[in-house]
C-alpha positions as CSV (number, residue, x, y, z in Angstrom):
1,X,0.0,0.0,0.0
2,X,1.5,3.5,-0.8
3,X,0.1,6.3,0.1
4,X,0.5,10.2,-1.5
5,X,-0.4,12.0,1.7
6,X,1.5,9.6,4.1
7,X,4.9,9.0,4.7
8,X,6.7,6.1,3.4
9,X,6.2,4.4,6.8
10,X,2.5,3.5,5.8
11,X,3.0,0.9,3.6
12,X,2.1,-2.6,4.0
13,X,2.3,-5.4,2.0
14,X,-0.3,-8.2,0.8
15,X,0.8,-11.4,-0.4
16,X,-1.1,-13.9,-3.0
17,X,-0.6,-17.1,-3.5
18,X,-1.7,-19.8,-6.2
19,X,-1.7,-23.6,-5.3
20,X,-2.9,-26.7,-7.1
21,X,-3.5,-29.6,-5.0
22,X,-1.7,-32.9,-5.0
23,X,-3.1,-36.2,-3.9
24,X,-0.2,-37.0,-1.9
25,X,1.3,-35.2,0.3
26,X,4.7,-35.1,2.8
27,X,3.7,-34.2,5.5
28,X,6.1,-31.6,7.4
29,X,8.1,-31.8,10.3
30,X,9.2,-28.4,10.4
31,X,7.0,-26.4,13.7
32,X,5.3,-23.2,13.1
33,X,7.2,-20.2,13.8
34,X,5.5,-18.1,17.0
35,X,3.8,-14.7,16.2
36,X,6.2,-12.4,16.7
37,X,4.7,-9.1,18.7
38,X,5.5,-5.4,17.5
39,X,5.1,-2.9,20.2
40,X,4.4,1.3,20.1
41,X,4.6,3.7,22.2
42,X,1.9,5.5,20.8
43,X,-0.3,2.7,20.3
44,X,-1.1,-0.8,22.2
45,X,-0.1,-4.0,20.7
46,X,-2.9,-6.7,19.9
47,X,-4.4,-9.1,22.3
48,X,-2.7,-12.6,21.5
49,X,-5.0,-14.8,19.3
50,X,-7.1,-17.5,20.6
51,X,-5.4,-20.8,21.6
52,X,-6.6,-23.8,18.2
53,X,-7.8,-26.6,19.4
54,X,-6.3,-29.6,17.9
55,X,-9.2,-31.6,15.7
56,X,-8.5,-35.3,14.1
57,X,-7.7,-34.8,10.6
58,X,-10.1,-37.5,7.7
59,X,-9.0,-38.3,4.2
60,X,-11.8,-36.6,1.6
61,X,-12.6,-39.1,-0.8
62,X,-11.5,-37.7,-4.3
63,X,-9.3,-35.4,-3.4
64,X,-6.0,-34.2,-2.1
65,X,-6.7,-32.5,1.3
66,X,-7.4,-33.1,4.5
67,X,-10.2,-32.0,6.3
68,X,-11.4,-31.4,10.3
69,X,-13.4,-33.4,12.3
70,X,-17.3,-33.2,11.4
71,X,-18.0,-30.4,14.0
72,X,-15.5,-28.3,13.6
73,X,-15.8,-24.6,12.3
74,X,-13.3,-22.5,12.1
75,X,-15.4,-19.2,12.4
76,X,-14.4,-16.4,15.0
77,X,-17.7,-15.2,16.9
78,X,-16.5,-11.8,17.2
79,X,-15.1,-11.5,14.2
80,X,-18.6,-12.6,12.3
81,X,-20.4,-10.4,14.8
82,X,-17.8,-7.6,13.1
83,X,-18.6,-7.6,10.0
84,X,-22.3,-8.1,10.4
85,X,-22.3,-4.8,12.7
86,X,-21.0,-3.0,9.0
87,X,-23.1,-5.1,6.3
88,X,-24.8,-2.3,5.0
89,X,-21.9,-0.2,3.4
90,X,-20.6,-2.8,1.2
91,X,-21.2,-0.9,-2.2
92,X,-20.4,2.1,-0.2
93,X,-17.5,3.4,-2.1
94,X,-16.2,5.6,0.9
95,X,-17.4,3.2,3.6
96,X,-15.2,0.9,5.6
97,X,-15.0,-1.0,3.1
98,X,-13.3,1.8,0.6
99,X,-10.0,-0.1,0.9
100,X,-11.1,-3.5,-0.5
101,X,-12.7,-1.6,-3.4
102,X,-9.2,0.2,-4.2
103,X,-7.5,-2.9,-4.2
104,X,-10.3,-5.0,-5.6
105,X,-8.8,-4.2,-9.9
106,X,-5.4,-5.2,-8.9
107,X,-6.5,-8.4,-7.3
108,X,-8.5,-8.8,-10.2
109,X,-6.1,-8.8,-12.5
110,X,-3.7,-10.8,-11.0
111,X,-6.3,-13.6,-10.6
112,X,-7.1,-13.2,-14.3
113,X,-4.0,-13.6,-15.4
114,X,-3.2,-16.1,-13.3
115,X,-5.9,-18.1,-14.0
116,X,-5.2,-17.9,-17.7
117,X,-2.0,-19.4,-17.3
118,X,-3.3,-22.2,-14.8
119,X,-6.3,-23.1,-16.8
120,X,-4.7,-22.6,-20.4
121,X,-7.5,-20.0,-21.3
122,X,-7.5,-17.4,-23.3
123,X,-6.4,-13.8,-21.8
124,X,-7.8,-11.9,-24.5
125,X,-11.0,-13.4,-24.3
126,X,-13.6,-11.4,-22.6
127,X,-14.9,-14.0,-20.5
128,X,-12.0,-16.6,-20.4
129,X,-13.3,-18.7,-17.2
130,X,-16.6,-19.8,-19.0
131,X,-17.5,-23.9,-17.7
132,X,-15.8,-23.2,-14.8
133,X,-16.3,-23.5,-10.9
134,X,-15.4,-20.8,-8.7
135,X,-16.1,-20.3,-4.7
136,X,-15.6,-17.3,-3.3
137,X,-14.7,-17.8,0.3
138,X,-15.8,-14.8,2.9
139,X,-17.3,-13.1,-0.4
140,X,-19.0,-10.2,2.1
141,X,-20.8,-8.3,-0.5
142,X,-20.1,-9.8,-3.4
143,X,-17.5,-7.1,-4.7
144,X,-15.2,-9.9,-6.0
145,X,-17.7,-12.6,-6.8
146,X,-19.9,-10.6,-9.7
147,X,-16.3,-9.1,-11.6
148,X,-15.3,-13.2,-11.9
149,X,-18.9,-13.8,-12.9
150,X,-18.7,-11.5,-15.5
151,X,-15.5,-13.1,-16.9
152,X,-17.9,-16.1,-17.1
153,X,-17.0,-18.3,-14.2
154,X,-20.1,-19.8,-12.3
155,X,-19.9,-18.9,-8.7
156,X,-20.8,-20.0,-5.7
157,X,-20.2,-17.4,-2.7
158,X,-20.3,-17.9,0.8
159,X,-20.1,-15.6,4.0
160,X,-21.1,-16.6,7.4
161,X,-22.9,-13.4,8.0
162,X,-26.6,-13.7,6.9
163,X,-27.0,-10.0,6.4
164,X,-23.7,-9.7,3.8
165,X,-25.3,-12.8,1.3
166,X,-28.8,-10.6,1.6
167,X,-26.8,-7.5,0.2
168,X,-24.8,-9.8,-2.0
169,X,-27.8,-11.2,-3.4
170,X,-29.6,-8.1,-3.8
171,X,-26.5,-5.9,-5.9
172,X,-25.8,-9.1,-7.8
173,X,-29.7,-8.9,-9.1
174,X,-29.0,-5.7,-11.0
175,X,-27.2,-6.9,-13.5
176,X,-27.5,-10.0,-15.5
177,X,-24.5,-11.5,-16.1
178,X,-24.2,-11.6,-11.9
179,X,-28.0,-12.7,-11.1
180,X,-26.6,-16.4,-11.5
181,X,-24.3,-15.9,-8.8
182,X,-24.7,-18.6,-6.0
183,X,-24.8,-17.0,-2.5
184,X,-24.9,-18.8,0.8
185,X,-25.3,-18.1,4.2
186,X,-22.5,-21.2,5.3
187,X,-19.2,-22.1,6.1
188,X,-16.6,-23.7,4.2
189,X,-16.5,-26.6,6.5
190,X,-20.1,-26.8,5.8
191,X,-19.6,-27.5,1.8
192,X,-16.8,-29.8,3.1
193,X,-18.8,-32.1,4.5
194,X,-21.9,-32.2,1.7
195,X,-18.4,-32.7,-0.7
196,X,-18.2,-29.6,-2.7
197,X,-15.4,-29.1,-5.0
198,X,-14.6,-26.5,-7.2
199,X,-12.1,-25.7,-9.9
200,X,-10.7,-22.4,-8.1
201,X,-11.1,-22.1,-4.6
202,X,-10.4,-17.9,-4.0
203,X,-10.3,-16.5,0.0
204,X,-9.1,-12.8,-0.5
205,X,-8.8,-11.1,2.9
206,X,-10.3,-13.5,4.9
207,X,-7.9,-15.9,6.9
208,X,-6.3,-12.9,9.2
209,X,-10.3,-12.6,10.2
210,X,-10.4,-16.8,11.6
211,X,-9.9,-18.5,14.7
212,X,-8.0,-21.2,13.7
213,X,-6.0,-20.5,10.0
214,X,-4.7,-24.0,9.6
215,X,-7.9,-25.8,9.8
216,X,-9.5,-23.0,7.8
217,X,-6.8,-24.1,4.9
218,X,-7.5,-27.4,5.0
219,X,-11.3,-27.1,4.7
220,X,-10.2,-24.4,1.4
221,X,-7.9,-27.6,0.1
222,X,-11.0,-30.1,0.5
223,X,-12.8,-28.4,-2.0
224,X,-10.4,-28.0,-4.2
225,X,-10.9,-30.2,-7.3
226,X,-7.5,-32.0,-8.8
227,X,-5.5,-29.9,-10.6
228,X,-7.8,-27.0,-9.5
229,X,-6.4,-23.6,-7.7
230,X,-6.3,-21.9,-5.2
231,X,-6.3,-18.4,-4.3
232,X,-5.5,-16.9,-0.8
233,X,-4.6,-13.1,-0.3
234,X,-3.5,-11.8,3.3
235,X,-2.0,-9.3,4.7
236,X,2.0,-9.1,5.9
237,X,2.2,-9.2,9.5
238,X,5.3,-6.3,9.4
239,X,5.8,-3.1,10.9
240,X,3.7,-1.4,7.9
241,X,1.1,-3.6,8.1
242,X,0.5,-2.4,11.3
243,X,1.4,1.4,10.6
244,X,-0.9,1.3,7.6
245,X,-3.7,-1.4,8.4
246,X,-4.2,-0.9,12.0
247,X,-2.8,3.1,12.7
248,X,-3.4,4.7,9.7
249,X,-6.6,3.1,8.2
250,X,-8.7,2.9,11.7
251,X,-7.1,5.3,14.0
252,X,-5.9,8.3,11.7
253,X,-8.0,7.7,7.9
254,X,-10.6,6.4,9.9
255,X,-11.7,4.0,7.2
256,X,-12.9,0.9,9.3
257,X,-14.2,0.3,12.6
258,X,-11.6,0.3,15.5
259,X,-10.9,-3.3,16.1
260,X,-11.5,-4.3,12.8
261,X,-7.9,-6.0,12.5
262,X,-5.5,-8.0,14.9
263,X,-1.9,-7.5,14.2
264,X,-1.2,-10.5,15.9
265,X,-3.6,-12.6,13.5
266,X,-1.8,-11.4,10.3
267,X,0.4,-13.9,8.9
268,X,4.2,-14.2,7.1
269,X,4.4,-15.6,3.9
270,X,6.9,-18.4,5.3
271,X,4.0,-19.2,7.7
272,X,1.4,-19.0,5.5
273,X,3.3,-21.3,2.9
274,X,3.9,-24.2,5.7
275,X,0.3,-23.8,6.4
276,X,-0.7,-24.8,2.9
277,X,2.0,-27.5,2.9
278,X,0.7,-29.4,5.4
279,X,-3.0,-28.7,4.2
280,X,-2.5,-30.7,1.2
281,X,-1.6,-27.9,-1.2
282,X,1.3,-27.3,-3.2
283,X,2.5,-23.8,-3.5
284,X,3.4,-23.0,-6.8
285,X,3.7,-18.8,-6.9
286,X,3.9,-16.4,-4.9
287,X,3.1,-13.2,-5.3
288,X,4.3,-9.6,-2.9
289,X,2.4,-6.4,-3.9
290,X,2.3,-2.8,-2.6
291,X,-1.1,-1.1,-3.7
292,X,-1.9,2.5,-3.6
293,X,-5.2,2.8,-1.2
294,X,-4.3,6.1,0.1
């Protein structure tokens, strides 16, 4: 993130990364790194996140991942209850939700032309993705869900919070090439266990917001068909992620509601990539951006 009326301090940096999954696995032996803490003097650092609880892992039948117990969700409370508390600004282009939409043609186009290259489609074509699968993971509002319907995907997005698929489902009706967009009020362990795959599995902005990131990943690699993709975009856990996404975005810009983000849930790519590893999921690019927001 750059900024034109901040100092170079407020930048942060997003990572993406594209897998396909493999049927099987090695599983890793190398521990997690702990979260490392960054403290302020003008500002309090995060509360530590939640303790995981450890769930018995089960083999999905046809594919490569691994999946949690028949229970399990890997939803925050608070962080649903969040969200749901802002639902109605959305499509508001200067709402809380301003940021997403000034990253939203970057992340576009580097799923576009990622995709391309995974799926051996056509990037010139106006709607390259046409025949295939997508879920959008945490889809909120629906403000990444209709651009990849319009590039002819058929999509299927989900959000735990009832009042974001209403909105969702409501925008999306506007236009016809996004009225045939599938939105549901569940969780991805939900589709897990009626055994929902999809050809790209996409969770932009949405793992720093869960209690529990590895089982969350492996849920994301169950319903990922073979030879499918998947899409994960996070946040850096640095010192400009937490100048820009936490000081600068709800303290000083004011963008989002205080609270909206733990530092301490953000993740490093090296953790995020170990994560994936022992979900199931080969890593095969990986992608650092700075985008201008400010």
């Amino acid at each position: 993130m750059t900024s034109r009326s901040l100092p170079h301090l407020f930048r942060a940096r997003s990572h993406l990364l594209l897998r396909s999954q493999i049927r099987n696995p090695k599983p890793s032996s190398l521990p997690l790194k702990p979260l490392q803490r960054f403290c302020s003097s003008d500002a309090s650092p995060p509360p530590p996140p939640p303790p995981t609880t450890q769930t018995p892992k089960v083999k999905i039948a046809g594919g490569g991942g691994v999946n949690p117990s028949p229970l399990y969700s890997s939803l925050d409370a608070d962080e649903v209850a969040k969200f749901a508390s802002i639902a109605e600004t959305w499509w508001d282009f200067e709402g809380p939700f301003k940021p997403l939409h000034l990253i939203n043609p970057p992340r576009l186009s580097f799923i576009r032309s990622t995709f391309c290259r995974h799926f051996r489609r056509d990037p010139y074509c106006a709607r390259p993705f046409e025949g295939l699968k997508f879920i959008d993971v945490g889809c909120g509002g629906g403000i990444l869900s209709e651009p990849l319907a319009r590039m002819g995907a058929m999509v299927t997005g989900i959000d735990a919070v009832e009042k974001n698929i209403k909105i969702a489902r409501v925008h999306a009706g506007f236009d016809p090439l996004t009225s045939s967009i599938d939105y549901s009020c569940t969780t991805a362990e939900q589709l897990v266990r009626e055994n929902k795959m999809f050809d790209a599995v996409l969770a932009l902005e949405v793992i720093e917001h869960v209690a529990d990131p590895s089982e969350f990943c492996k849920s994301l690699a169950a319903l990922t068909a073979p030879n499918g993709a998947t899409v994960i975009s996070t946040i850096n856990r640095s010192v400009r992620s937490y100048a820009a996404a936490i000081v600068a975005a709800e303290y000083l810009l004011k963008w989002i509601p205080r609270g909206t983000h733990e530092w301490s849930k953000f993740l490093s790519p090296e953790e995020l990539v170990m994560i994936m590893r022992r979900s199931s999921i080969s890593v095969s690019f990986l992608h650092f951006s700075c985008l201008n927001i400010c």
